[in-house]
N, C-alpha and C positions, 0 to 999 in steps of 0.2 A: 196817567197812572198805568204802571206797566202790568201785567199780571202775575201772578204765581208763578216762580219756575216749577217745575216739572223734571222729575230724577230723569229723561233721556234728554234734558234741552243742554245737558252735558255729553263732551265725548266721553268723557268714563264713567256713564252711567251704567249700570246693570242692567238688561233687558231692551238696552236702545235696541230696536227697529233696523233693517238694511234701511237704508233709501230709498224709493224707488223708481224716485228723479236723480237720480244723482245722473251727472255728465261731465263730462271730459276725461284729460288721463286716469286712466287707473277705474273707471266709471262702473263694468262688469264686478269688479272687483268692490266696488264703495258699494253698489247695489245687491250684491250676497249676502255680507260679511257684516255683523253687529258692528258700529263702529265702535263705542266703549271699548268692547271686548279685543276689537284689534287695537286700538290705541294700545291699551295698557301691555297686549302683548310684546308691542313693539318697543316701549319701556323696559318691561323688561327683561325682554331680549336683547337691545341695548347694555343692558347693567352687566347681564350674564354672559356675554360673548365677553365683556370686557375683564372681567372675573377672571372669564377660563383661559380665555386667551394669557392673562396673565400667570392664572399660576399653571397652565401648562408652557410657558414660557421660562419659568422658573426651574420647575423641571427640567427642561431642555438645558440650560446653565448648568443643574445639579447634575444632570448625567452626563454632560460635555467632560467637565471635571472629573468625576467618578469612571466615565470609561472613554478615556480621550484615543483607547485605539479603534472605536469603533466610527464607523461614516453617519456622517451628518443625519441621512436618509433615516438610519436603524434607531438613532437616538430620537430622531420626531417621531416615531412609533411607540419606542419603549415610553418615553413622557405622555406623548396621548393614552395609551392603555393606563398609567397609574396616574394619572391625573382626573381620567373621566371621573371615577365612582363620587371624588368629590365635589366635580361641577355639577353632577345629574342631581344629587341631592340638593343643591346648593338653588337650581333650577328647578325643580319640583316644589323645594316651599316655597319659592317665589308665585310661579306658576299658578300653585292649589289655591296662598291665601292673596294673591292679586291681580291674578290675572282670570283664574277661570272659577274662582271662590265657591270651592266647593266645601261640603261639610264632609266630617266622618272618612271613614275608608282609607286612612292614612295606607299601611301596609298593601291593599290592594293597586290603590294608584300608584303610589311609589314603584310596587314593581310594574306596573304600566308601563311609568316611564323609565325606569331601565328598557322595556322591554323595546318603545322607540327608538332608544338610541342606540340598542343594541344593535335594531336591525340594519341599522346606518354605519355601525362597525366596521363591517367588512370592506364598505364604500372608503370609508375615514383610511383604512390602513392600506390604500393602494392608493388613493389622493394624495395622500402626505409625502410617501416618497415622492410620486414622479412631480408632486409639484418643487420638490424640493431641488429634485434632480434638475430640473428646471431654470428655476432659481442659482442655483451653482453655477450654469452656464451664461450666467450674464454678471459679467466681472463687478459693477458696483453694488449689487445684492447680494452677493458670496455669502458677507457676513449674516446677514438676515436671512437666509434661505430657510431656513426653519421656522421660523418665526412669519415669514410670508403667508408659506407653505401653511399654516395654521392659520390663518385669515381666511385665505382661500378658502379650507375647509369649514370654518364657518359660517362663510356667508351661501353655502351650496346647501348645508344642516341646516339652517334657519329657516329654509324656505320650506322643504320639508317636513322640521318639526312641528309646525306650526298648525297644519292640516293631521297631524300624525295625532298631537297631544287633542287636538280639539274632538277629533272623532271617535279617539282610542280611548288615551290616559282620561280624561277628563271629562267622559259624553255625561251625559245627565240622564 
């Protein structure tokens, strides 16, 4: 007869423990970090790169069309700045009620987390071009070079935000 489970004999339990056997790849890292609390981050951060990726991908189509004399480069900026405010939201109530499930403070953490991404901003509008620029010079990615170029900046933000939101947006 097996015993009772127990809320952390789940990765996405609430208040799981580091490890502090944990070994092999990634092992410093399993031995810090709740693992619940990163799983579920990693959920959905998954969800929400895919989200944004998308509809700042959309945008990029919309502005392609709407200002087709400008360079590839300027329109991955202009879609990232009006695309952001929707995915921060978008990420933030993911965030509050599944990843870091906090109560109350809506309006405080919210601007929390603009305020992380904010500070990633300036990073995001010099990434985007030269990755873009990038991407243009290699003949079968032409056409995705924006669309790249926003990959790339997510997965550099992810890493980031994730220690950012944990200490900042979301501390307890």
């Amino acid at each position: 007869m097996s015993p009772t489970p127990q809320p952390t004999d789940t990765l996405l339990a609430d208040g799981a423990p580091p490890d502090p056997r944990a070994h092999g790849p990634f092992a410093a890292i399993r031995r810090a970090l709740p693992a619940g609390e990163v799983i579920r981050f990693l959920m959905v951060g998954v969800s929400n790169t895919l989200f944004s990726l998308g509809f700042y991908s959309a945008c990029v189509v919309v502005y392609s069309h709407l200002l087709p004399h400008y360079g590839k480069p300027l329109i991955a900026d202009i879609a990232s700045i009006t695309s952001k405010p929707v995915c921060i939201t978008v990420a933030f109530l993911c965030y509050k009620h599944f990843v870091f499930r906090t109560r109350g403070h809506f309006l405080k953490e919210w601007l929390r987390c603009f305020a992380v991404y904010g500070v990633s901003t300036p990073a995001e509008l010099i990434i985007l071009p030269i990755a873009t620029s990038i991407f243009l010079h290699i003949a079968p990615l032409r056409a995705s070079a924006p669309f790249l170029a926003g990959v790339v900046n997510s997965l550099l933000i992810a890493v980031y935000s994730y220690f950012a939101h944990k200490k900042f947006s979301f501390r307890r």
